[in-house]
C-alpha positions in Angstrom: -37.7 6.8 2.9 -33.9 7.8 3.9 -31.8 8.4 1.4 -29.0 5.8 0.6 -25.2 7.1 0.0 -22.2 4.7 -1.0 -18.9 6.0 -0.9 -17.3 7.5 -4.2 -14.3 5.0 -5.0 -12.3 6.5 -7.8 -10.7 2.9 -8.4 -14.6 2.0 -10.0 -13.6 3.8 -12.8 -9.9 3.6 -13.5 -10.1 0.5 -16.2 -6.7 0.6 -18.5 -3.2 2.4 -18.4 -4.4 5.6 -20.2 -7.0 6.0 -17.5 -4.2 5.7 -14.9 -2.1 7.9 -16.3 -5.1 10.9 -16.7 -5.8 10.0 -12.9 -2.2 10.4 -12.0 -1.3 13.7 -14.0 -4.1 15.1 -12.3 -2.3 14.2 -8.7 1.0 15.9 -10.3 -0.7 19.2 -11.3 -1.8 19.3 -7.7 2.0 19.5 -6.6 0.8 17.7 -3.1 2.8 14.9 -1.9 0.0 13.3 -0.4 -2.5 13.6 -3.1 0.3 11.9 -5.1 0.8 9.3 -3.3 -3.1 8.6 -2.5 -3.9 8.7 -6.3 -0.5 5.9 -6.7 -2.8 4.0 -4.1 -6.1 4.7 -5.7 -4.7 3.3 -9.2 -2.9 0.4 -7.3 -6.4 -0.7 -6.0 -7.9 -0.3 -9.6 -5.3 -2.6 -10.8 -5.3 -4.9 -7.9 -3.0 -4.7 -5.0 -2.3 -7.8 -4.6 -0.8 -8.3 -8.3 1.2 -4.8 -7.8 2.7 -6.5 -4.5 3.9 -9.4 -6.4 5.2 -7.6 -9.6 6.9 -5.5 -6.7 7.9 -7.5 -4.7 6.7 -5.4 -2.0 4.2 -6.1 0.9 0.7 -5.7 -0.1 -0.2 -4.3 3.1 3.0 -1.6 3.3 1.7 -0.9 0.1 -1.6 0.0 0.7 0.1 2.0 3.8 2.9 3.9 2.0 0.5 4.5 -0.6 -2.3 6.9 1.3 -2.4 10.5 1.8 -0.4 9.1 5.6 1.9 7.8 3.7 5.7 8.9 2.7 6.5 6.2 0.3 10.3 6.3 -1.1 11.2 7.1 -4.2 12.4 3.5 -4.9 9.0 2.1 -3.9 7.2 5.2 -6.0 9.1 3.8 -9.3 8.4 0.0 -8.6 4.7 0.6 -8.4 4.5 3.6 -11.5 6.7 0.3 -13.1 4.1 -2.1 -12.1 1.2 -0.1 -13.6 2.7 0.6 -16.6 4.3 3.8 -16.3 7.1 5.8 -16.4 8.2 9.5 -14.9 9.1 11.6 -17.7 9.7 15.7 -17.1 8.9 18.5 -18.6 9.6 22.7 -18.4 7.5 24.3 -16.5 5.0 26.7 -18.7 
């Protein structure tokens, strides 16, 4: 019997705003643009793209484009959607 594999979807598992905001510190520590911008995505999905393109007022599929490790969202569109999920930017000294 072959073994059966599914692909890991991080989204599965993201269920309230403290969960989103673990996933996306993690995505900061990395200091990658891209994994950034994939884990905005990933949380996005978690939340439902659809509703974050309304409470946007952005395209749902721009979204799901700016919002992948391709992607080069702008800032603006970065703040709508950390707005959307219940979030905010904050910074702190580095250690």
């Amino acid at each position: 019997m072959a073994l059966k594999t599914t692909a890991f979807d991080p989204a599965e598992y993201l269920e309230n705003e403290e969960d989103f905001a673990d996933y996306l510190n993690s995505a900061f520590e990395s200091g990658e643009t891209a994994i950034i911008a994939e884990a905005l995505g990933v949380i996005a999905r978690a939340k439902g793209m659809t509703l974050v393109a309304k409470e946007t007022e952005l395209g749902r599929e721009s979204l799901y484009k700016a919002l992948s490790k391709q992607g080069n969202p702008e800032f603006a569109t970065i703040i709508k959607v950390m707005t959307s999920l219940g979030m905010r930017l904050t910074a702190q000294p580095l250690p």
